[in-house]
N, C-alpha and C positions, 0 to 999 in steps of 0.2 A: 627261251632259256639260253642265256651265255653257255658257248662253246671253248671251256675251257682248254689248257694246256702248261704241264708243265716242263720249265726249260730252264737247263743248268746251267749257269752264268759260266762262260766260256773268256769274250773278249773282253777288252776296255770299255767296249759303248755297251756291252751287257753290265759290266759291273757300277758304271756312272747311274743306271738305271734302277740298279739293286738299292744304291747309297741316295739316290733321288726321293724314292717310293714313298718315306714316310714325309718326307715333307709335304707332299701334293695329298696324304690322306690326313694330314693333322693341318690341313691350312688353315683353316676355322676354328680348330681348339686352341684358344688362348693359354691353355697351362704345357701344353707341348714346348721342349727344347731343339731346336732344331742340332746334331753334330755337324763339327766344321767336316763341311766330303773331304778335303786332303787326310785330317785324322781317320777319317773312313778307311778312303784310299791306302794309311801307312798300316792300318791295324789289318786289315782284309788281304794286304800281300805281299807288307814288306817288315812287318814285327819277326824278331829273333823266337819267338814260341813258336812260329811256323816249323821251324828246322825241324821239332820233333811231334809237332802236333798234325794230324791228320784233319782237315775239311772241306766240305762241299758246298755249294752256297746254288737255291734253285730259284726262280721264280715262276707263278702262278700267270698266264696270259691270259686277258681275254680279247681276244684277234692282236692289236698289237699294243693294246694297255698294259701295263703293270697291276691289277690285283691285289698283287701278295708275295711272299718274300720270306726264307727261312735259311739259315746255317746251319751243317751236322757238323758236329767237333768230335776228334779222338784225344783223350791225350794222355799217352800213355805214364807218362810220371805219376798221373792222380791216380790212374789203375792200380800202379805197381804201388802207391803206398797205401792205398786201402783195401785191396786186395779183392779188386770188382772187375766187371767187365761193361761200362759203361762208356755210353758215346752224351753226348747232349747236345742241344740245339740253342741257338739265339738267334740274332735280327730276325727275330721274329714276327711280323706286322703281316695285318689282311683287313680285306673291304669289309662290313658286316654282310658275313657271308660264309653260312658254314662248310659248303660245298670245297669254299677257296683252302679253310683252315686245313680239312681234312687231307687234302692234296698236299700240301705241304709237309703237314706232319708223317703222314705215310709217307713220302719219299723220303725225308729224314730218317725213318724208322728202319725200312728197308735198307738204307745204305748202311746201317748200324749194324744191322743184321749178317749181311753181305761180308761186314768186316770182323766179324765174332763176337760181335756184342750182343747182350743178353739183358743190357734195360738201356734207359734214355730219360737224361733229366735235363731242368732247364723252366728257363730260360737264365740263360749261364754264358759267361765270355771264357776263351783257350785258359785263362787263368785268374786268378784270385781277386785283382784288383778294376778286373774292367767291371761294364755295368751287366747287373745281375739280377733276378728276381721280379717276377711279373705284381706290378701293383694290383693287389685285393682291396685298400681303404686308401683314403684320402685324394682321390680321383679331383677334387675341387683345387688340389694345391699346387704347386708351378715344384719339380724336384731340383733337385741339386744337379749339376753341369753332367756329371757324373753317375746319375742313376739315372733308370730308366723311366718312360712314360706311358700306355696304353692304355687305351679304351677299354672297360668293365666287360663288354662283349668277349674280349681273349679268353676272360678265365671261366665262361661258360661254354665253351669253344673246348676249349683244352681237355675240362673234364668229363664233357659227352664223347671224347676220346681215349678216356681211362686214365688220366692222370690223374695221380692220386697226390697229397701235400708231401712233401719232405721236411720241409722247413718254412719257417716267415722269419725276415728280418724284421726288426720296427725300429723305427724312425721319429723322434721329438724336437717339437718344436721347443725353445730354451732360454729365457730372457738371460741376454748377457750382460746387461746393463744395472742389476743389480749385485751388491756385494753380499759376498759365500757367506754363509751361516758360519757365526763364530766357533763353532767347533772342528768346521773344515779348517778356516785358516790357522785355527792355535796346531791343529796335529799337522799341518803342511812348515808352519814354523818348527815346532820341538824336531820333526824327523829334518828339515836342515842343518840344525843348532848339534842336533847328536851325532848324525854324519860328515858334517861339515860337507853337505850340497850347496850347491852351486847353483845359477842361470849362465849357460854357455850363449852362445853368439851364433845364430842360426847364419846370420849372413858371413862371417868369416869362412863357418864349416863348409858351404859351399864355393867357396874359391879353394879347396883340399880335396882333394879326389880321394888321397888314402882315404878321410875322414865320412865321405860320403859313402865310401865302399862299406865303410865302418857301420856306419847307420844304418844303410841296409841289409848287412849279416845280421844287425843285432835284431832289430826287424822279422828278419827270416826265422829267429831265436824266438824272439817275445810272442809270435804268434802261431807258433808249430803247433803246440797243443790248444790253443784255446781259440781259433776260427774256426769254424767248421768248414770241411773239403777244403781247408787250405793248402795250397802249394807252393812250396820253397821258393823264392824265385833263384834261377839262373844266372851267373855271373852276367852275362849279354843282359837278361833282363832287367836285371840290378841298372845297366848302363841308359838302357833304354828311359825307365822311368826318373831319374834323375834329371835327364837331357828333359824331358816333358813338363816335370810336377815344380820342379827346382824356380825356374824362373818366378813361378807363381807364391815362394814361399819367402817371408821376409820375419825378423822377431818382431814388428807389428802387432802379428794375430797369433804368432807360434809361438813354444817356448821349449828348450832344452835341457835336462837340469844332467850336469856333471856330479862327478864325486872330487874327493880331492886331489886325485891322480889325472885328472883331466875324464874320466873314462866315463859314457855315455851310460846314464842311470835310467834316465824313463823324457818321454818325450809329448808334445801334444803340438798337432800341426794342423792348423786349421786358416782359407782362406777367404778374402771376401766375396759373398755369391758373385757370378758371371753369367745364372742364366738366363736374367732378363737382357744382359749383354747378347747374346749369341743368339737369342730371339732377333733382336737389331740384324748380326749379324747374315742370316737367313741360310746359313752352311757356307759363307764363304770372308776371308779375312780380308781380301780385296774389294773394292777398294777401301772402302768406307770400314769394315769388321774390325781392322784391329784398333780403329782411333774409339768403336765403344767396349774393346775388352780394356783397352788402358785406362778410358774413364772409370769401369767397373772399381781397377785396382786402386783408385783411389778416392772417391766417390760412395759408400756403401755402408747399411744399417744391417747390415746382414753379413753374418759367417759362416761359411759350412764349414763343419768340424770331423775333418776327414781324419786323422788317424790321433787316436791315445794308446799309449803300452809305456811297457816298466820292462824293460833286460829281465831275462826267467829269475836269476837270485833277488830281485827286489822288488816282485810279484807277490800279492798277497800281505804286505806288510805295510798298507794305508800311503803309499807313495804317491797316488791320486791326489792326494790333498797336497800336494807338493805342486805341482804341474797347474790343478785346476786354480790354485790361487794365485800363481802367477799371469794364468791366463786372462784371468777374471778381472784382474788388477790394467791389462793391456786392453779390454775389449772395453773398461768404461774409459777410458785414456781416450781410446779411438773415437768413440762413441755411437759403437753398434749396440743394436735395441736386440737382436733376436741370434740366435745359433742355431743353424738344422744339422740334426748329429747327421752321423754314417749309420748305415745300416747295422744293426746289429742282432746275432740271434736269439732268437727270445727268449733262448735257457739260459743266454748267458747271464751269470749275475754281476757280472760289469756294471749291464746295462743300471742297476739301481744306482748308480750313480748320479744320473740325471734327476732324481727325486731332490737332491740338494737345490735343485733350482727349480722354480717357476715354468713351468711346462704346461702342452700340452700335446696329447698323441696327433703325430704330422702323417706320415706315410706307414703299410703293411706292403711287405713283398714277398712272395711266396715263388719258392721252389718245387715245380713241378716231378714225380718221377713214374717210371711206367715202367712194368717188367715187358720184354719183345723175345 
């Protein structure tokens, strides 16, 4: 019987080992994405949500392997606005091995404790847009660059530990390559024709800082009430994700619709998959990484369709059909065959929007939460 031990990631060569782990346990699963370790490296100790987020990061030894692997997160903004006292956990990865899970998540537990918290959910990142959500379906399918990946074993793992559901995202597959049903397009034309809407120029707004600052207030606006556990983001943060997601956005796949004062109406930004790139890649951009992320961006049947919203005053008033026809119109142009949405929550009723097009269910990810 392995003699285990668990040990809190302290140095650099402990934490290269933490960001190493799941690649050497998903080396044989072909639907696994490996992340690039530098993005590891920037989000694990050099991201601006640290300034006020509290966490610990442990791993699980057996003599001098690697195991298993967990993060406890505080963060106190999400407290203060929902008015809880919760910690959560992510990089959350282990051998098939319940021994190894339960080590983990008891140490996470206990530090939550330690710090006055009274439950722990998860699997969850410091904040709203990193990856989230432990997959329950579609285990068979490769995710987006962007969301997560593990083996069926986790969520049997989790819940002989009392974790009980909070939430599932769901995730669709979406042929982009066919044209919107005539009643999308006539009510995406009438509300341009009555508002006098616009398509703005995704690649000008990013050479404008004001404007990008702009996009991400409005952002922070369009989704306050309607993501669930979402968090504002922070001016630094605002800065952060710009510098990151920007390069990868082109009006290619995205589209922006103005009003006629110039002013930001509703937006949809989606770009072409990368994960089978950074499979290539194997966590690192050197040498050879970035010559298959550049072919990805131009090369690709495939979209992931990472953020749709409308500014709160133009929420609710079929605005969707504005954005999705424009997009619709760009992705047969390009000639991508498929879209994988973003995660989205099941109550939301956004989500019937995907019913307009040719689907099928791609991925379920579920939010784990546990009173401590």
């Amino acid at each position: 019987m392995p003699n285990y031990t668990v040990v809190e990631v302290e140095t650099r060569r402990d934490l290269m080992r933490f960001i190493k782990f799941p690649d050497k346990l998903y080396r044989n699963c072909p639907q696994y994405v490996p992340a690039l370790h530098s993005d590891q490296v920037k989000s694990l100790t050099k991201v601006s949500t640290l300034s006020y987020c509290k966490r610990k990061m442990w791993m699980v030894m057996d003599g001098k392997k690697v195991v298993g692997r967990i993060c406890g997160m505080i963060n106190p903004r999400y407290n203060e606005r929902y008015g809880k006292k919760r910690a959560r956990f992510g990089w959350f990865d282990t051998i098939d091995d319940f021994r190894v899970a339960e080590l983990l998540v008891h140490t996470a537990e206990d530090w939550a404790r330690e710090n006055g918290m009274n439950e722990i959910h998860g699997p969850l990142y410091y904040n709203t847009l990193g990856k989230q959500g432990m997959l329950v379906e579609g285990f068979e399918n490769t995710p987006p660059f962007n969301c997560l990946y593990n083996f069926p074993y986790y969520n049997d793992f989790i819940t002989r530990l009392g974790y009980e559901k909070e939430c599932d995202w769901l995730q669709y597959k979406v042929r982009s390559n066919l044209e919107l049903p005539e009643k999308v397009t006539r009510i995406g034309k009438l509300l341009k024709e009555r508002y006098n809407l616009h398509e703005g120029s995704l690649n000008s707004l990013k050479k404008d800082k004001a404007m990008v600052r702009y996009f991400f207030e409005v952002y922070n606006k369009s989704f306050a009430d309607t993501v669930y556990n979402f968090i504002p983001f922070t001016d630094e943060e605002i800065d952060e994700e710009a510098s990151a997601f920007l390069p990868f956005i082109n009006d290619k796949t995205s589209s922006i619709i103005l009003d006629q004062n110039e002013k930001l109406v509703a937006f949809g930004i989606s770009i072409p998959t990368i994960s089978e790139a950074l499979k290539k890649c194997k966590g690192h951009l050197f040498p050879f990484g970035w010559f298959h992320l550049l072919k990805a961006m131009y090369r690709y049947d495939t979209v992931d369709l990472m953020l749709n919203g409308a500014v709160p005053e133009w929420q609710n008033k079929g605005i969707s059909a504005v954005y999705h026809s424009t997009m619709s119109e760009k992705y047969i142009a390009a000639g991508t065959v498929w879209g994988i949405t973003n995660p989205q929550i099941e109550s939301n009723s956004a989500a019937n929007v995907w019913s307009n097009y040719e689907n099928v269910p791609f991925m379920r990810r579920r939010c784990y939460l546990k009173s401590i």
